[in-house]
C-alpha positions as CSV (number, residue, x, y, z in Angstrom):
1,X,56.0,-195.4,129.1
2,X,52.7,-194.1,127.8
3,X,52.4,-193.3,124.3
4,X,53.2,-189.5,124.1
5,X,50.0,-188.4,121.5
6,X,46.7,-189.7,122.1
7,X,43.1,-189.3,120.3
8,X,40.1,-187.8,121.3
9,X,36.8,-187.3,120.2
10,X,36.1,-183.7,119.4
11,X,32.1,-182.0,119.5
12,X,29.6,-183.1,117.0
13,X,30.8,-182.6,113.9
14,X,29.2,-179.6,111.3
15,X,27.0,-181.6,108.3
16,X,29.2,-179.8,105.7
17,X,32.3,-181.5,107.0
18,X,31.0,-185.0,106.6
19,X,30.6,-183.8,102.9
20,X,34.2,-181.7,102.6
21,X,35.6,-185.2,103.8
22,X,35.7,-187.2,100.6
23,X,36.7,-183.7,98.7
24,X,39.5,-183.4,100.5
25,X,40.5,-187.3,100.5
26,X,40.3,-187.2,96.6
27,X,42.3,-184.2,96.4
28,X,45.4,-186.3,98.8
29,X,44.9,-189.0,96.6
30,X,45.2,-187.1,93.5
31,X,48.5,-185.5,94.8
32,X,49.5,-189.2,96.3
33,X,49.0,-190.1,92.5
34,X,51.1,-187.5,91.4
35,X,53.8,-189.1,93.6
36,X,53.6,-192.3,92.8
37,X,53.4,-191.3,88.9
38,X,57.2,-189.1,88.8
39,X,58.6,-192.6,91.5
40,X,57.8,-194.5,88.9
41,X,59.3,-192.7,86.2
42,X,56.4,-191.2,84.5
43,X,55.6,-187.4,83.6
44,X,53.0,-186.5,86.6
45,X,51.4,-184.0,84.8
46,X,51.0,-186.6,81.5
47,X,50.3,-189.5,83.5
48,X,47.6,-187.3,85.6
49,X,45.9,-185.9,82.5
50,X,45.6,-189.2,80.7
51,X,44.2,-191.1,84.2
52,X,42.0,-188.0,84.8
53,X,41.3,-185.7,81.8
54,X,41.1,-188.2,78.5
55,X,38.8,-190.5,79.2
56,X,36.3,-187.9,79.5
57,X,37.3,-186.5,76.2
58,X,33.9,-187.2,73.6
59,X,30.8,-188.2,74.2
60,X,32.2,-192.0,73.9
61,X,33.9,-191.5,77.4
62,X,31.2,-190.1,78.9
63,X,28.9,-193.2,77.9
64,X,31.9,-195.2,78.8
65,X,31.7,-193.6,82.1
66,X,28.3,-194.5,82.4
67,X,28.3,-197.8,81.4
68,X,31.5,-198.3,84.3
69,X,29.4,-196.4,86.9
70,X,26.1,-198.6,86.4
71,X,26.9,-202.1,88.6
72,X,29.1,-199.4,91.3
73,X,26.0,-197.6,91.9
74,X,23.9,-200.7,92.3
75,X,26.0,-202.7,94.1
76,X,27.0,-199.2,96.5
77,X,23.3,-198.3,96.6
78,X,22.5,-202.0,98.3
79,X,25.5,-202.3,100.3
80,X,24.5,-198.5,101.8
81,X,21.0,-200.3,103.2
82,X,23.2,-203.4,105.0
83,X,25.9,-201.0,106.3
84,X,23.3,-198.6,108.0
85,X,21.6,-201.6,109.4
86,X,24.8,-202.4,110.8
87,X,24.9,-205.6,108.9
88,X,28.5,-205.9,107.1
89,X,27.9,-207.4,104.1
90,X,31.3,-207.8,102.2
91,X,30.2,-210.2,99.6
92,X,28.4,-208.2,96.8
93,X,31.0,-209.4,94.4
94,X,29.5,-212.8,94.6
95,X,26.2,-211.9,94.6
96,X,26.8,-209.8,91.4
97,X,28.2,-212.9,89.6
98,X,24.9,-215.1,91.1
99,X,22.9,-212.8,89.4
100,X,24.7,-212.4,86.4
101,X,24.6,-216.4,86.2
102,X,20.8,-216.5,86.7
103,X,20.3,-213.5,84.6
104,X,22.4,-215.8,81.8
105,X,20.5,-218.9,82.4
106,X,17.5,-217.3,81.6
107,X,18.9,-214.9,78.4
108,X,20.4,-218.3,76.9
109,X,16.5,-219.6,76.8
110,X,15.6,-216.5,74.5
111,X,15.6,-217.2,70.8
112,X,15.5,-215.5,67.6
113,X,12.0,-215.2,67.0
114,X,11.5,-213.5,71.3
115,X,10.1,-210.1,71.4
116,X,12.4,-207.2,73.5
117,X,10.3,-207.6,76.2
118,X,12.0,-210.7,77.1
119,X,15.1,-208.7,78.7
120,X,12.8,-208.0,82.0
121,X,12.7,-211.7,82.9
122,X,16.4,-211.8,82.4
123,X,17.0,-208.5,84.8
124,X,14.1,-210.1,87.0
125,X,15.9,-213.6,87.0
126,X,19.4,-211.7,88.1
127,X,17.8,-209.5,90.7
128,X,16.0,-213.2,92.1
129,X,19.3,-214.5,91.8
130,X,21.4,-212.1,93.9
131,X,19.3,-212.3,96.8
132,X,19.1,-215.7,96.7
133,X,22.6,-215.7,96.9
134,X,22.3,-213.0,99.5
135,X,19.9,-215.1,101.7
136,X,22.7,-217.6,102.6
137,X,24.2,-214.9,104.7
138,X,21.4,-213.9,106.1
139,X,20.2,-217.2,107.3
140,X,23.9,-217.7,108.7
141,X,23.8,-214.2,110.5
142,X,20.1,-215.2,111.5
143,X,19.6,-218.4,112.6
144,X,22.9,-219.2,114.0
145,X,25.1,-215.8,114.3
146,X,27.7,-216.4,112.0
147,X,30.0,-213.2,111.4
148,X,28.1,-212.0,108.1
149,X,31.6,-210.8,106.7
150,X,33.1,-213.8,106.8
151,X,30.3,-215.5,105.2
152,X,29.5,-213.2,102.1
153,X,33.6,-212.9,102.0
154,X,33.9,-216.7,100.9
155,X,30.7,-217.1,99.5
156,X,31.9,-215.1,96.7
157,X,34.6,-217.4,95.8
158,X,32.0,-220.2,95.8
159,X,30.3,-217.9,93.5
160,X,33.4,-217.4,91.3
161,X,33.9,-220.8,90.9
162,X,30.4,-221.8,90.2
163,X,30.5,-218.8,87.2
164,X,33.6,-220.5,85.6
165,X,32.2,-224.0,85.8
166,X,29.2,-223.5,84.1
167,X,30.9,-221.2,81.3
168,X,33.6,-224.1,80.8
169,X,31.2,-226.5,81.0
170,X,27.2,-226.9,80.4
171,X,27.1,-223.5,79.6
172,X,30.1,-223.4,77.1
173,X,29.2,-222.2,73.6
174,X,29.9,-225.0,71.5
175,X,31.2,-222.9,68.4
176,X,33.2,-220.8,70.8
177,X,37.0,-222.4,70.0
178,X,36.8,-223.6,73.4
179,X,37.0,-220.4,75.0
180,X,35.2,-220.4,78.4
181,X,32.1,-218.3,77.2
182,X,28.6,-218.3,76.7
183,X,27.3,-217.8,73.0
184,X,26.0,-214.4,72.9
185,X,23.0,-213.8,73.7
186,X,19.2,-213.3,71.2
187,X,18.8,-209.7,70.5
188,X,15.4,-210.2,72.9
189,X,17.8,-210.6,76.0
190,X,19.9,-207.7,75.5
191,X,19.4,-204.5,76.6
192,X,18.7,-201.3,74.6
193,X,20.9,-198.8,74.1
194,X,20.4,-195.2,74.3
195,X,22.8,-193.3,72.0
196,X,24.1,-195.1,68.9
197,X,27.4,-195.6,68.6
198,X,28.1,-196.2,71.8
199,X,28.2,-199.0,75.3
200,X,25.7,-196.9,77.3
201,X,22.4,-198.8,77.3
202,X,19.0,-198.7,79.3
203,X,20.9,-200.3,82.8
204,X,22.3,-196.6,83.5
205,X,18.7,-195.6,83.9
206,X,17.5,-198.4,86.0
207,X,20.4,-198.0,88.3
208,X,20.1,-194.1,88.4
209,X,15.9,-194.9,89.4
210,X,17.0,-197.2,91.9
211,X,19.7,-195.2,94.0
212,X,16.6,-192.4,94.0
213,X,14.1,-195.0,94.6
214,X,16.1,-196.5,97.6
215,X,17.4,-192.6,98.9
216,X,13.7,-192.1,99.5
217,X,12.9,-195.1,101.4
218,X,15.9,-194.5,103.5
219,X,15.0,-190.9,104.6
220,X,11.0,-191.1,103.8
221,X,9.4,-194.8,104.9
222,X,9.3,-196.2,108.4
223,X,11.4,-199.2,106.8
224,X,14.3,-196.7,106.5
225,X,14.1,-195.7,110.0
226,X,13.7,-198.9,111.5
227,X,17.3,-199.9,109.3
228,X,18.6,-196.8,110.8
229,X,17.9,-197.0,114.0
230,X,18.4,-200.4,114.0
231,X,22.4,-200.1,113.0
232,X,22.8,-196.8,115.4
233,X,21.5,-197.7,118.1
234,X,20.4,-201.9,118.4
235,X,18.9,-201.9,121.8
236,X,17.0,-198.6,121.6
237,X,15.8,-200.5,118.5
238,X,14.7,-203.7,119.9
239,X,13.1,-201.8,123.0
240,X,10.9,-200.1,120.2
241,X,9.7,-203.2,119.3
242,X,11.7,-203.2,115.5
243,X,12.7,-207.1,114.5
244,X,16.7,-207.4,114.2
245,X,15.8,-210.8,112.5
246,X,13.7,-209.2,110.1
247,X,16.1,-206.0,109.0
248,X,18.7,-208.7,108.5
249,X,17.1,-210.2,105.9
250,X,15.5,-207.5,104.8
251,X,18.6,-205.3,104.0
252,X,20.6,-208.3,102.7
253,X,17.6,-209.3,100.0
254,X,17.7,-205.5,99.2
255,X,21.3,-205.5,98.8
256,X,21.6,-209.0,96.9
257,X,19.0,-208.0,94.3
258,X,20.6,-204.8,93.4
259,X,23.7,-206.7,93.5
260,X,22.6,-209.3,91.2
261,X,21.0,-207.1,89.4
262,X,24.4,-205.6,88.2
263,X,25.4,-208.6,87.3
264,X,22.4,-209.3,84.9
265,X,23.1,-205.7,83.2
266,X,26.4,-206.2,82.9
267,X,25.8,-209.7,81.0
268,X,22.9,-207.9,79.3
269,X,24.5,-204.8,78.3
270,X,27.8,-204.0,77.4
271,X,29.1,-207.8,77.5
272,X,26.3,-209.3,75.7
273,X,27.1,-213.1,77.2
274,X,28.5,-214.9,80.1
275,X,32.3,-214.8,81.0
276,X,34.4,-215.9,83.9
277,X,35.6,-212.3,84.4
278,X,32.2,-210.4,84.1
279,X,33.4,-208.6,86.4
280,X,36.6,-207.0,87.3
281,X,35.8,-206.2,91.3
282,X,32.5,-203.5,91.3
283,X,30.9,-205.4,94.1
284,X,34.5,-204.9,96.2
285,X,34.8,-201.6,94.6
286,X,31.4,-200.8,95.6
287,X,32.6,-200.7,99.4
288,X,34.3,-197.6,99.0
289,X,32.0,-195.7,97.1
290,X,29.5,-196.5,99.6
291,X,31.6,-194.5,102.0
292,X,32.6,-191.9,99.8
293,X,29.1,-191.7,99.4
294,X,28.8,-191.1,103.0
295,X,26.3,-194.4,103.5
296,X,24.1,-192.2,101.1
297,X,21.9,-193.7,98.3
298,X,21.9,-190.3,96.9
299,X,25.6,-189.6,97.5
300,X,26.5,-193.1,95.6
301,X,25.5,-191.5,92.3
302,X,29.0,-189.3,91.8
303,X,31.1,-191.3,94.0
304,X,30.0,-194.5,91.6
305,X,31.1,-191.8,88.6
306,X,34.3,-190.9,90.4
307,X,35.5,-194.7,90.9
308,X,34.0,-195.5,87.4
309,X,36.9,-192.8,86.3
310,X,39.7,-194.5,87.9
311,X,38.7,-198.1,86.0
312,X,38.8,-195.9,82.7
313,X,41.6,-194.3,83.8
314,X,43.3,-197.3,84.7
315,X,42.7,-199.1,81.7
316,X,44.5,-196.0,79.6
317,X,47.3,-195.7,81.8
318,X,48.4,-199.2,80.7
319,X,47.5,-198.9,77.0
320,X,49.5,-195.8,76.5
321,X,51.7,-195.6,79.7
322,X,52.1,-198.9,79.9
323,X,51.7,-198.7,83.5
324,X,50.3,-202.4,85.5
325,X,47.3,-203.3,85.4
326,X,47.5,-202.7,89.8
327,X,47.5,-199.0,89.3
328,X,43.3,-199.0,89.6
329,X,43.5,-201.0,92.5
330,X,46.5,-198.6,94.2
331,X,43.9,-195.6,93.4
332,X,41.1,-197.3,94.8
333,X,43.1,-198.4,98.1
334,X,44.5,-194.7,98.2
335,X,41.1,-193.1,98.0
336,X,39.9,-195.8,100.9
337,X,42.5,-194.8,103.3
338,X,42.4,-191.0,102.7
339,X,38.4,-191.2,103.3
340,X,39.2,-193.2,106.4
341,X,41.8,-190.8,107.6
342,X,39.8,-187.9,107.2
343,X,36.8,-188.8,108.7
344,X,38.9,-189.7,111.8
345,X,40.2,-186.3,111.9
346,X,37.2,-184.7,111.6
347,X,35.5,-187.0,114.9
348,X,39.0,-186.8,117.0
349,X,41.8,-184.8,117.3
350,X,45.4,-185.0,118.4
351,X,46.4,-184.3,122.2
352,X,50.3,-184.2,123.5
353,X,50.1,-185.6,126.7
354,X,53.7,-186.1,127.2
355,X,55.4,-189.4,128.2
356,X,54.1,-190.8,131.8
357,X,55.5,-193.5,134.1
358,X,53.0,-196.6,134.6
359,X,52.4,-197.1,137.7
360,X,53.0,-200.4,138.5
361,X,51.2,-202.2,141.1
């Protein structure tokens, strides 16, 4: 017996419903929230307010919100190159924690006495860093067609473990009680902030330039329509005469210096030094914003804000709700699968067909 509902594709889809897609799949994960909260024995309309509502409360949260969105939008920003090349990068996690390593080598050669100027080399360093890291993939998908998820999936592990060697050993700050950590960087190596008395420094900026920056080159340059039309459509692509060799590496340097580049603000920034736990999942994060963002540079800038609101929100829920440390992740998953489920319904639709007989021969 056949299955009794089946899927088909629908017309061509109107441009606003692309867009009403990730509304609608934050709203159903906002009520799926709400659910969850009153199951686990929480006031919904409490728990919702303090996930939702106070950590935008001040000026503070807002830089806060800033400061969270900054390596989401970078990392989201590069992976939105790779995806539309149709070149699955998964691994900008591990090139965020390359380039936060590189960037660190370099800041911990800054003394006292090193002018301010000395925080571009560290940024350079971590942007030169991430797509090294990046190139490994690319030479794998390249030379000898290795699946590319695979590869930047497990080369972020090798990158983990290469961060929390270092910071436990040659890199460990001798005055630091043995904690695995860096010693905190020269003032020359950090970066500036913008409003005193708060996180949000200078990297908000440079990540806001570079989702614009790399929105233009996407719509606007013959690069961004060769990466287009190279991930719609690969043999209409190669019979134009475009380089599939050549947009590999191309969009996976792209995406593993922005990717690194995170990593060097965030050890720059609000951090300040080198830890094992830099970073608490933005380059895995950064998948789903890309998609929220619709494979848009542009759109990553509020989807980046929106995930950047469920770390903060997160992170009150188990200070004052003492919920688990999981319920960002849940959020993050829930928003995934909505966006996922929407834009299927918007391509296809449902069809009773009724339960048929195989024939059998």
């Amino acid at each position: 017996m056949n299955f009794p509902i089946r899927m088909i594709p629908r017309g061509e889809p109107r441009h606003s419903m692309r867009w009403a897609s990730p509304a609608l799949a934050l709203a159903l994960t906002v009520v799926s929230g709400f659910l969850i909260f009153a199951a686990l024995g929480q006031n919904p309309f409490t728990a919702l307010r303090t996930f939702f509502i106070e950590p935008l409360i001040g000026l503070r949260g807002w830089s806060e919100l800033a400061v969270k969105a900054t390596p989401l939008l970078l990392c989201s920003a590069g992976l939105v190159v790779c995806f539309r090349a149709n070149v699955w990068n998964i691994g900008a996690e591990g090139q965020l924690v390359a380039g936060a390593l590189a960037g660190g080598l370099a800041a911990l050669s800054c003394g006292p006495e090193t002018g301010r100027w000395y925080v571009i080399v560290v940024l350079a360093a971590s942007a030169a860093g991430g797509a090294f890291w990046g190139s490994f993939t690319a030479l794998l998908r390249h030379r000898f067609h290795a699946n590319e998820i695979l590869v930047s999936l497990m080369l972020v592990y090798v990158a983990q473990f290469l961060l929390a060697w270092a910071v436990q050993g040659p890199m460990r700050d001798p005055m630091g009680f043995g904690f695995p950590q860096t010693k905190l960087f020269d003032s020359g190596a950090l970066l500036p902030v913008l409003i005193g008395g708060t996180r949000l420094h200078a990297g908000a900026l440079i990540a806001l330039a570079a989702a614009i920056a790399l929105g233009i080159m996407m719509k606007k340059t013959a690069l961004g329509f060769q990466i287009k039309v190279s991930g719609m459509a690969p043999l209409a692509a190669r019979y134009a005469g475009y380089r599939p060799g050549h947009l590999i590496w191309t969009s996976m340097l792209i995406s593993g210096a922005l990717a690194g580049l995170a990593g060097g603000i965030e050890a720059s920034g609000p951090l300040g030094q080198l830890t094992p736990t830099i970073s608490p999942g933005y380059g895995f994060a950064a998948i789903i914003v890309a998609f929220v963002g619709r494979l848009s540079a542009w759109g990553c800038i509020p989807a980046s804000l929106i995930m950047a609101l469920f770390y903060l929100g997160g992170e009150l829920a188990q200070s004052r709700l003492g919920m688990p440390s999981s319920i960002t992740g849940v959020y993050q998953g829930l928003l995934l699968f909505f966006i996922l489920a929407c834009d299927t319904l918007i391509t296809h639709r449902f069809v009773w067909v009724g339960f048929q007989s195989e024939e059998r021969a």
